[in-house]
N, CA and C atoms as a LAMMPS dump frame, in Angstrom:
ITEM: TIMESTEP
0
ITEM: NUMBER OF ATOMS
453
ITEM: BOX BOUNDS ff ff ff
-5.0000000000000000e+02 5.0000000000000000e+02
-5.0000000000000000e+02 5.0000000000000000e+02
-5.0000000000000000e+02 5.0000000000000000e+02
ITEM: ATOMS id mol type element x y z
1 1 1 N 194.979 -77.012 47.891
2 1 2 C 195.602 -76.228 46.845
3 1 3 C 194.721 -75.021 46.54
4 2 1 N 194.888 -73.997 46.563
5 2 2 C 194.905 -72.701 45.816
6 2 3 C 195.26 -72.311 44.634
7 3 1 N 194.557 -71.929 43.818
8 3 2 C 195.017 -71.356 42.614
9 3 3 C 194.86 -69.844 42.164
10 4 1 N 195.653 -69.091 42.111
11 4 2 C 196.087 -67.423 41.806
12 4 3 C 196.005 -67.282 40.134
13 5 1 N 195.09 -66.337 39.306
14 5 2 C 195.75 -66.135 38.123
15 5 3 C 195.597 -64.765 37.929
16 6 1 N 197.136 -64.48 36.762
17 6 2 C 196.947 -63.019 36.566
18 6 3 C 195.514 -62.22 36.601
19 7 1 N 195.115 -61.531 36.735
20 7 2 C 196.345 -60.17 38.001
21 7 3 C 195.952 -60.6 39.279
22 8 1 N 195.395 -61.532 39.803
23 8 2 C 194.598 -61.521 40.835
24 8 3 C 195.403 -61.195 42.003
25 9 1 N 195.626 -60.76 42.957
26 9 2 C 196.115 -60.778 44.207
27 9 3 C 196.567 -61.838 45.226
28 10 1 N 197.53 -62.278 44.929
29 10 2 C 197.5 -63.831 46.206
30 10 3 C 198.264 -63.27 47.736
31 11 1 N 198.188 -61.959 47.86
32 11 2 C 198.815 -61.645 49.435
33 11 3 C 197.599 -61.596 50.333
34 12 1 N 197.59 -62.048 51.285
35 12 2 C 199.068 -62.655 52.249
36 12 3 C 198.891 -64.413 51.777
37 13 1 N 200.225 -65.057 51.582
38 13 2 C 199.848 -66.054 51.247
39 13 3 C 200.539 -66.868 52.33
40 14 1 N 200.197 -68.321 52.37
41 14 2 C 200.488 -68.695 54.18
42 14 3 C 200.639 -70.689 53.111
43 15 1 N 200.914 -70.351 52.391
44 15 2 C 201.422 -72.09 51.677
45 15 3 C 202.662 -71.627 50.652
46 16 1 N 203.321 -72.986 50.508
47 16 2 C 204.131 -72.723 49.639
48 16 3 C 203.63 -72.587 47.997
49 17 1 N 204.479 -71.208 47.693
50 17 2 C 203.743 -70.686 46.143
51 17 3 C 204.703 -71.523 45.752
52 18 1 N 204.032 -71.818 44.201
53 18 2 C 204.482 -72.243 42.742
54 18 3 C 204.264 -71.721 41.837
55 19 1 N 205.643 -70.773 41.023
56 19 2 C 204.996 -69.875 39.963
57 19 3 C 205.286 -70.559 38.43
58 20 1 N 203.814 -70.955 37.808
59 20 2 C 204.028 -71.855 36.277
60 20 3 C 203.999 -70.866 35.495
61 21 1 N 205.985 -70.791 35.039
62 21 2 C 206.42 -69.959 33.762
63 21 3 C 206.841 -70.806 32.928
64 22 1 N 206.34 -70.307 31.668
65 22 2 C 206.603 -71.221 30.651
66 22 3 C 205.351 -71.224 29.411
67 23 1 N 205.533 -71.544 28.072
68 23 2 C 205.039 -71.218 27.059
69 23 3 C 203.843 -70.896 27.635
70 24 1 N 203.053 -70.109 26.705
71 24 2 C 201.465 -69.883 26.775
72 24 3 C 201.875 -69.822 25.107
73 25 1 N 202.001 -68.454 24.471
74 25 2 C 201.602 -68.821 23.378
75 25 3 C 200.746 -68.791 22.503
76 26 1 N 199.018 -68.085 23.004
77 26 2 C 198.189 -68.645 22.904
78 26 3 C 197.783 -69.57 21.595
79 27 1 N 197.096 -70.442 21.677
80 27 2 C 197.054 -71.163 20.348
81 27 3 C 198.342 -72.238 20.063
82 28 1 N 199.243 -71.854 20.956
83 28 2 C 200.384 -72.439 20.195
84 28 3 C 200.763 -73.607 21.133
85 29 1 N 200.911 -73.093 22.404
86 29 2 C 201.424 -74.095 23.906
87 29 3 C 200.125 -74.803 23.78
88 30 1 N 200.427 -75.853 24.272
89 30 2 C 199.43 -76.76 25.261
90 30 3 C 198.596 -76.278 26.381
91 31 1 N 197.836 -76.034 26.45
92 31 2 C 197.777 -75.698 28.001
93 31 3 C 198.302 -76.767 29.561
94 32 1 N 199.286 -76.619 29.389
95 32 2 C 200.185 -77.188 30.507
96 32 3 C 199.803 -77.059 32.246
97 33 1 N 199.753 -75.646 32.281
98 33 2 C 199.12 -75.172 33.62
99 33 3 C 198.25 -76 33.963
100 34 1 N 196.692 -75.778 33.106
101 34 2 C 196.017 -76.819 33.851
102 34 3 C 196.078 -77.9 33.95
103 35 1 N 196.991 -78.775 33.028
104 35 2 C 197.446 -79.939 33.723
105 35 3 C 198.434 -80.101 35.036
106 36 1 N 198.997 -79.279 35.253
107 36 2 C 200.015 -79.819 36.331
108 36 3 C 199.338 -78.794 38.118
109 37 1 N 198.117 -77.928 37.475
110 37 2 C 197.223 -77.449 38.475
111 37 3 C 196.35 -78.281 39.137
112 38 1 N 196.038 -79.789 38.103
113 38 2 C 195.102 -80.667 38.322
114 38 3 C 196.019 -81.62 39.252
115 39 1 N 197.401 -82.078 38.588
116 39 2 C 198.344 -82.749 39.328
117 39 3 C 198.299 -82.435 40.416
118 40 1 N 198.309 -81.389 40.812
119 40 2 C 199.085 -80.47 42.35
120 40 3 C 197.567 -80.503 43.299
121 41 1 N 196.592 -80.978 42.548
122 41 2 C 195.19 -80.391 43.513
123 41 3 C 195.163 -81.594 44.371
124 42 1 N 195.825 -81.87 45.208
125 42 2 C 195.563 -82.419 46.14
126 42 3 C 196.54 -81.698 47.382
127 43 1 N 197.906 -81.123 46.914
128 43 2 C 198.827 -80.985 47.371
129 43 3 C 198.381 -79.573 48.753
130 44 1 N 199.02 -79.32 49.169
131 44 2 C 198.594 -77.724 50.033
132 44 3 C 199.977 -76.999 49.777
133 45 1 N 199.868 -76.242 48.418
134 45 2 C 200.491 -75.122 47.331
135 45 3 C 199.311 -73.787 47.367
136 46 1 N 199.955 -72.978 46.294
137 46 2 C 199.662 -71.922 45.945
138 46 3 C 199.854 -71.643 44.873
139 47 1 N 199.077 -71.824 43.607
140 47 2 C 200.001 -72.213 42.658
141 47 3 C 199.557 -70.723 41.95
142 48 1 N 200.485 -70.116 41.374
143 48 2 C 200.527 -68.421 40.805
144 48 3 C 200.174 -68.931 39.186
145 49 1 N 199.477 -68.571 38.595
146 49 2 C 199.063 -68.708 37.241
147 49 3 C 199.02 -67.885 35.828
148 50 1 N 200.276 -67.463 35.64
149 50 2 C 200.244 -66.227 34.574
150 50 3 C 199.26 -66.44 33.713
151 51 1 N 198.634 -67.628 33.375
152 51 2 C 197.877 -67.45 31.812
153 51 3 C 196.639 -67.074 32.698
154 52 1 N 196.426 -65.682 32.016
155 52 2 C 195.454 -64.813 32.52
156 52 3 C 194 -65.521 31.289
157 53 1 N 192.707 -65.398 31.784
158 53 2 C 191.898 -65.742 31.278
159 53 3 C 191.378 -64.33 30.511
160 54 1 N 191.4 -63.306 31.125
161 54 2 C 190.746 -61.959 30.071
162 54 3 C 191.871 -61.377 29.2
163 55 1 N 193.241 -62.146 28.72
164 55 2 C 194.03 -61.786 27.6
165 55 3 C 193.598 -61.566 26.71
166 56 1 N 194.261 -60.21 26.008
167 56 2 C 193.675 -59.53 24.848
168 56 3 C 195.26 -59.073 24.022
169 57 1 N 195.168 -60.424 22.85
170 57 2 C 196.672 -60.554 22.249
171 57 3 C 196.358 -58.907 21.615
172 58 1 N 195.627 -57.803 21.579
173 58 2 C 195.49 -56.762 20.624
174 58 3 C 196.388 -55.602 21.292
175 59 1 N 196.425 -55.989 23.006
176 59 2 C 197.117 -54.772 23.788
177 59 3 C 198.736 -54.708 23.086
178 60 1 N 199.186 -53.316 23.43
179 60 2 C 200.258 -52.484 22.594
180 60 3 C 201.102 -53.607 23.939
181 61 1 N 202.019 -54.337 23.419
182 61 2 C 203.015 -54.514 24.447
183 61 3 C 204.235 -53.323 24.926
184 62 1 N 203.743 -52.776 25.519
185 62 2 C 204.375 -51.342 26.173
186 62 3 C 204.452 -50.537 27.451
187 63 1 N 205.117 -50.283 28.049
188 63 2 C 205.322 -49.713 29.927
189 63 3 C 204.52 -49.091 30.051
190 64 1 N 203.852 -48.453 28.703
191 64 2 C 202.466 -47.27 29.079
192 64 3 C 201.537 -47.922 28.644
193 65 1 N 201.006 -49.319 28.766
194 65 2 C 200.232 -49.975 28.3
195 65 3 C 199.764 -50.481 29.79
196 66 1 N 198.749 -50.109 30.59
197 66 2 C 198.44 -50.109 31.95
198 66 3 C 198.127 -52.15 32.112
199 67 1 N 197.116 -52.25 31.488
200 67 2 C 197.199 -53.755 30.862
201 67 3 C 198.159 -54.843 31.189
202 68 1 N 199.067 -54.696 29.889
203 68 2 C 200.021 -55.045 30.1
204 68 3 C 201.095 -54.629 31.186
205 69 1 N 201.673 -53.728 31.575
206 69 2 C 202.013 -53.392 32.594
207 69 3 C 202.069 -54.167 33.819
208 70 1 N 200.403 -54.472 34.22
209 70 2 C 199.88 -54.867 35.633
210 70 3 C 200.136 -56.571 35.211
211 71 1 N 200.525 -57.025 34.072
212 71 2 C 200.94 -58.738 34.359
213 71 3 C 201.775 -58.609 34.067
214 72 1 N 203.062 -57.833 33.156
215 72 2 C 204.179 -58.193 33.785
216 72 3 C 204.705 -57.807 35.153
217 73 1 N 204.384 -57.054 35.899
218 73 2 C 205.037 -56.694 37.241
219 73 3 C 204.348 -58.125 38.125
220 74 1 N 203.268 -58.313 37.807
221 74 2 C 202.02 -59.567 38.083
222 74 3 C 203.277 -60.529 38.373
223 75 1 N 203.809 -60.804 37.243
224 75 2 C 204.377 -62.339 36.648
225 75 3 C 206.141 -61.734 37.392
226 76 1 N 206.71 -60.878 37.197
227 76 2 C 207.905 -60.846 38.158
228 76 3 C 207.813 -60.709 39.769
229 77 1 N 206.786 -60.154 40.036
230 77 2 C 206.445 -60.139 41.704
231 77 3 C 206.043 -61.921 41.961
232 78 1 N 205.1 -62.28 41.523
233 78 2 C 204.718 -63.771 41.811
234 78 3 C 206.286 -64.487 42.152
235 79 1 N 206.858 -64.598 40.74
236 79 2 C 207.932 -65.123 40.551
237 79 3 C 209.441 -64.574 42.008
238 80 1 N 209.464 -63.768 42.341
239 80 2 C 210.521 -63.378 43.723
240 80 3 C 209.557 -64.044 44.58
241 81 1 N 208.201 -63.164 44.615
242 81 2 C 207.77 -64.499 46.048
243 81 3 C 207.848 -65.791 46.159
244 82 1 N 207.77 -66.76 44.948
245 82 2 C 206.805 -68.422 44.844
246 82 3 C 208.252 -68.786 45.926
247 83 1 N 208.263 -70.311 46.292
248 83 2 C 209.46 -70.747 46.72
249 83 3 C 209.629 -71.955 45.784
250 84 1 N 209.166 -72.022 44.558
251 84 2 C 209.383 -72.829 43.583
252 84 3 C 208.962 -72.346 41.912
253 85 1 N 209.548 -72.343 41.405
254 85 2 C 209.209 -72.083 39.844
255 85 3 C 208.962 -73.189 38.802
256 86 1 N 208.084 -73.63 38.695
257 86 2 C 208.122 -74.694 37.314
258 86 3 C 208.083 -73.813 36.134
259 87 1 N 209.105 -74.473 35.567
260 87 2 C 209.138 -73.837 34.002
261 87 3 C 209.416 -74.815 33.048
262 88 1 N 208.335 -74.6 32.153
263 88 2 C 208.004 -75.349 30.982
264 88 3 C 208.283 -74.584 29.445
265 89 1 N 209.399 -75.583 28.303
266 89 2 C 209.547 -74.903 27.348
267 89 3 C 208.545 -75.744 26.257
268 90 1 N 207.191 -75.417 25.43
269 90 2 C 206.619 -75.717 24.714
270 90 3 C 207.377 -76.156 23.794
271 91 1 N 208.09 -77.594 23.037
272 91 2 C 208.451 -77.491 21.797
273 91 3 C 208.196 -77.098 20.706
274 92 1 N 206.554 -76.79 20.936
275 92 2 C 206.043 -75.975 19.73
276 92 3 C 206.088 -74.469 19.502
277 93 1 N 206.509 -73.817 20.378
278 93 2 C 207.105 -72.745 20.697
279 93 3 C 208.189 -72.142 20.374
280 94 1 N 208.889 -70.609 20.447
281 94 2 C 209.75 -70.047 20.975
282 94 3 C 209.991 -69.324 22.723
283 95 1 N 209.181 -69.399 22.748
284 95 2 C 208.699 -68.675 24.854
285 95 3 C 210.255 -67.927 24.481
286 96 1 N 210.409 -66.577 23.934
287 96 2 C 211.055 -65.776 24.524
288 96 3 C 211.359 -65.104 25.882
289 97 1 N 209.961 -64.717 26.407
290 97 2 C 210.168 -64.458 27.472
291 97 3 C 210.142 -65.506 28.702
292 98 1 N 209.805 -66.888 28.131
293 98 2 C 210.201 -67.786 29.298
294 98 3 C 211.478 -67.905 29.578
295 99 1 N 212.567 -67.888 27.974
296 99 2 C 214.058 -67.523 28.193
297 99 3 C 214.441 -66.488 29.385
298 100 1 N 213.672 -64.92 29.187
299 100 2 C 214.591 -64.145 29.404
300 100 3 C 213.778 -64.855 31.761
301 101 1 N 213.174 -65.317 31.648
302 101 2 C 212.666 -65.719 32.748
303 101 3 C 213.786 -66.443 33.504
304 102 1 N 214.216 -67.588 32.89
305 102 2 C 215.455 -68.108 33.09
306 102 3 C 216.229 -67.859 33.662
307 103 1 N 217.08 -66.457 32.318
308 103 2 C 218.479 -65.886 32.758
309 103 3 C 217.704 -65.293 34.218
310 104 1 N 216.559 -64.38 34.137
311 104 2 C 216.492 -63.524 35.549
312 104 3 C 216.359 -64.632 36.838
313 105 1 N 215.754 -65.694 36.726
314 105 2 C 216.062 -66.234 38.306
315 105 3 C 217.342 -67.97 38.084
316 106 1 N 218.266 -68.184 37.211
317 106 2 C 218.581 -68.941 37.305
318 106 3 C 219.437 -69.314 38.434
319 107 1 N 220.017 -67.901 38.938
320 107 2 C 220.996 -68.1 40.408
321 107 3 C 219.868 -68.528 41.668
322 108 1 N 218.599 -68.395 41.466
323 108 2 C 217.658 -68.424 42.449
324 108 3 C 217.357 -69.527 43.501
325 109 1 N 217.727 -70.861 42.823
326 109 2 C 217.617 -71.849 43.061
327 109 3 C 216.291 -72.3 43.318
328 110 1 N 215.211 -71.721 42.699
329 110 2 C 213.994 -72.248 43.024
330 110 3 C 213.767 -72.684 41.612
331 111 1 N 214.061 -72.763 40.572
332 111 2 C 213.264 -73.225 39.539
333 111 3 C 213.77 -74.724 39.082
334 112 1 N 212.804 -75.034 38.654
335 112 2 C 212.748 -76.84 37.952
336 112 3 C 212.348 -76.689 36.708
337 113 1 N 213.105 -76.54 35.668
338 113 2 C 213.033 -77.009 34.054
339 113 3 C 212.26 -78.183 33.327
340 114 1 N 211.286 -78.065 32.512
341 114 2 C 210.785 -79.116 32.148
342 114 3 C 211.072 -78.805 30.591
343 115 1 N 212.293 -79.297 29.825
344 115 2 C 212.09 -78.912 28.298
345 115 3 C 212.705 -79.99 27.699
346 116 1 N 211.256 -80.352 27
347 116 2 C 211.46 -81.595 25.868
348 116 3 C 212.52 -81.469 24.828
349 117 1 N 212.578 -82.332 24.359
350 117 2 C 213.744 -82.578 22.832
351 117 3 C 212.59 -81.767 22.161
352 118 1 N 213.189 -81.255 20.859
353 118 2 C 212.495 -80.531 19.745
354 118 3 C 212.656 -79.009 19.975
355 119 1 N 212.657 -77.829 21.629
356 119 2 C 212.433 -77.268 21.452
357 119 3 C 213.762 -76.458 20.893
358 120 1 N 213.303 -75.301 20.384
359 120 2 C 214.559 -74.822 19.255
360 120 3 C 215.858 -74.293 20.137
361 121 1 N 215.595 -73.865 21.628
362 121 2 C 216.752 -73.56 22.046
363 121 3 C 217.057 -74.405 22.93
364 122 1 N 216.591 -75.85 23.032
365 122 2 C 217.418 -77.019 23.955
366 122 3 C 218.683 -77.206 24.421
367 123 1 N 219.657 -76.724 23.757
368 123 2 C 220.873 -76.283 23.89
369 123 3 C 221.294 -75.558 25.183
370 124 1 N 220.656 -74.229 24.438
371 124 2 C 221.696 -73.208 25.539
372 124 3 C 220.415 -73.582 26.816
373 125 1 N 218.971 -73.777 26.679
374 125 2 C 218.752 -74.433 28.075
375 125 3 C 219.36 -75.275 28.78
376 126 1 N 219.755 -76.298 28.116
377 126 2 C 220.595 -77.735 28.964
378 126 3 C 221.6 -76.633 29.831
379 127 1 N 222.714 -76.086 29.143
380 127 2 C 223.624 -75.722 29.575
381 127 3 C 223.516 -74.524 30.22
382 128 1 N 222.835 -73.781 30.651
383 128 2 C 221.929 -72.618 31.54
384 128 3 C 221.899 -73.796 32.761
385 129 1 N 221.063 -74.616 32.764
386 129 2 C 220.681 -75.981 33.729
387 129 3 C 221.826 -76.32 34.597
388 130 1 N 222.435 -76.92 33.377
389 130 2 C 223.961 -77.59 33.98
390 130 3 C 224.567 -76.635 35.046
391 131 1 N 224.974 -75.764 34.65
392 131 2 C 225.921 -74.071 34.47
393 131 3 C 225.624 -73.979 36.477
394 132 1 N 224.089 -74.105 36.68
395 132 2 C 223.49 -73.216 37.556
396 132 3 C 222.402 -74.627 38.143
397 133 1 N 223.191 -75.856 38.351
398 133 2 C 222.362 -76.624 39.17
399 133 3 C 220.898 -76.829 39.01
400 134 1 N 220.486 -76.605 37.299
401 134 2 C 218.677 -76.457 37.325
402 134 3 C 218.74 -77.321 37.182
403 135 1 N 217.837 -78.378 38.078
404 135 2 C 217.035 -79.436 37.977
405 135 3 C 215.924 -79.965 36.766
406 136 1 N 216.229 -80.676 36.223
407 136 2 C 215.553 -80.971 34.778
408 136 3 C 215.5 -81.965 34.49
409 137 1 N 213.989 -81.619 33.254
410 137 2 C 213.263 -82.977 33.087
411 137 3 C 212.514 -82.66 32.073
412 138 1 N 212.124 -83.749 31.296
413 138 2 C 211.602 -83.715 30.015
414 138 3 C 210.324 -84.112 29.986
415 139 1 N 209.375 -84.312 30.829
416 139 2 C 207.686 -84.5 30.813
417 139 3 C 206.965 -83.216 31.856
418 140 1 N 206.276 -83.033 31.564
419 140 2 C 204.887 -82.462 32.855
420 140 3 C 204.67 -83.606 33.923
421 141 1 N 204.71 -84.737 33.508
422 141 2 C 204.834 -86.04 34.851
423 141 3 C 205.957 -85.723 35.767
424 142 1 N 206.816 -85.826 34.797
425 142 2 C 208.324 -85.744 35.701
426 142 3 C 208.316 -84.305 36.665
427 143 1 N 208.09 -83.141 35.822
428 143 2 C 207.535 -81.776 36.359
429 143 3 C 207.161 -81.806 37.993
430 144 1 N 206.154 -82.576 37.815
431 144 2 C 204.883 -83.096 38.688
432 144 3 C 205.97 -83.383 39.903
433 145 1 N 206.516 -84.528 39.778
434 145 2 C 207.12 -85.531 40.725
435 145 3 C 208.343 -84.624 41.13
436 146 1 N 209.121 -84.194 40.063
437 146 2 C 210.316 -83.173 41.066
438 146 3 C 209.985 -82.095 42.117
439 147 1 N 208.317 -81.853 41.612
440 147 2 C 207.753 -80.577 42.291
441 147 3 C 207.495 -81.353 43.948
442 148 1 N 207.317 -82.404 43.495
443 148 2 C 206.542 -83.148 44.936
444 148 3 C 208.223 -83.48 45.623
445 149 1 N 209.015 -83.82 44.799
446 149 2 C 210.332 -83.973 45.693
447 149 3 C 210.93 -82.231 46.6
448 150 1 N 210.461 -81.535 45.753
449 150 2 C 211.02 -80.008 46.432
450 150 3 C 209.757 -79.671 47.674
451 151 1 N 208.745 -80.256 47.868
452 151 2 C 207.781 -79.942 48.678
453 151 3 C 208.545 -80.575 49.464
């Protein structure tokens, strides 16, 4: 296993990527990633890692914000390459942009849903899921094991 995190560069990559979208939050999510990075370390993946370690919640979220900029293009380029998406909804959360993550690759057929009871938009996730064949599950275990069924 390999592990990629924002911004780092993972080309040319020669294993199957896994891009973990889904709450960060900071303070707020779990840190999830490194649990299911620890899961996967045996596996031969690539696993793409948006939660960047030199985040600075102070940057202007803005297109002329070079910063910011270079992880979101980071986090949509990863995401067209991986050949799998785990996505995790924090119940302690809102992950807006894990939503709008969703709508953009739900025809994709690479992503696997992991969203517990509690979180506030469980709803229109289920039925996003249903709608569009997403595979879903309610633990980081389960996460784990569907990921190992798509390998």
């Amino acid at each position: 296993m390999i592990s990629v995190k924002a911004p780092n560069n993972f080309l040319p990559k020669h294993k199957t990527a896994i891009f973990l979208a889904g709450s960060i939050e900071m303070g707020k999510a779990e840190n999830w990633q490194e649990k299911l990075t620890r899961l996967l370390s045996t596996e031969d993946v690539l696993i793409l890692n948006p939660r960047r370690d030199d985040w600075d919640s102070t940057w202007k979220q803005s297109i002329d914000n070079p910063q910011f900029r270079e992880q979101v293009d980071w986090e949509l380029n990863a995401q067209e390459q991986a050949e799998i998406i785990a996505m995790y909804f924090d119940a302690k959360t809102m992950s807006p942009i894990t939503l709008l993550e969703l709508g953009l690759f739900a025809n994709s057929h690479k992503i696997i849903v992991c969203c517990p009871l509690g979180y506030w938009r469980k709803g229109n996730v289920d039925i996003v899921c249903n709608r569009y064949g997403i595979k879903q599950v309610e633990t980081i275990e389960e996460l784990y094991k569907a990921i190992l069924e798509r390998l």
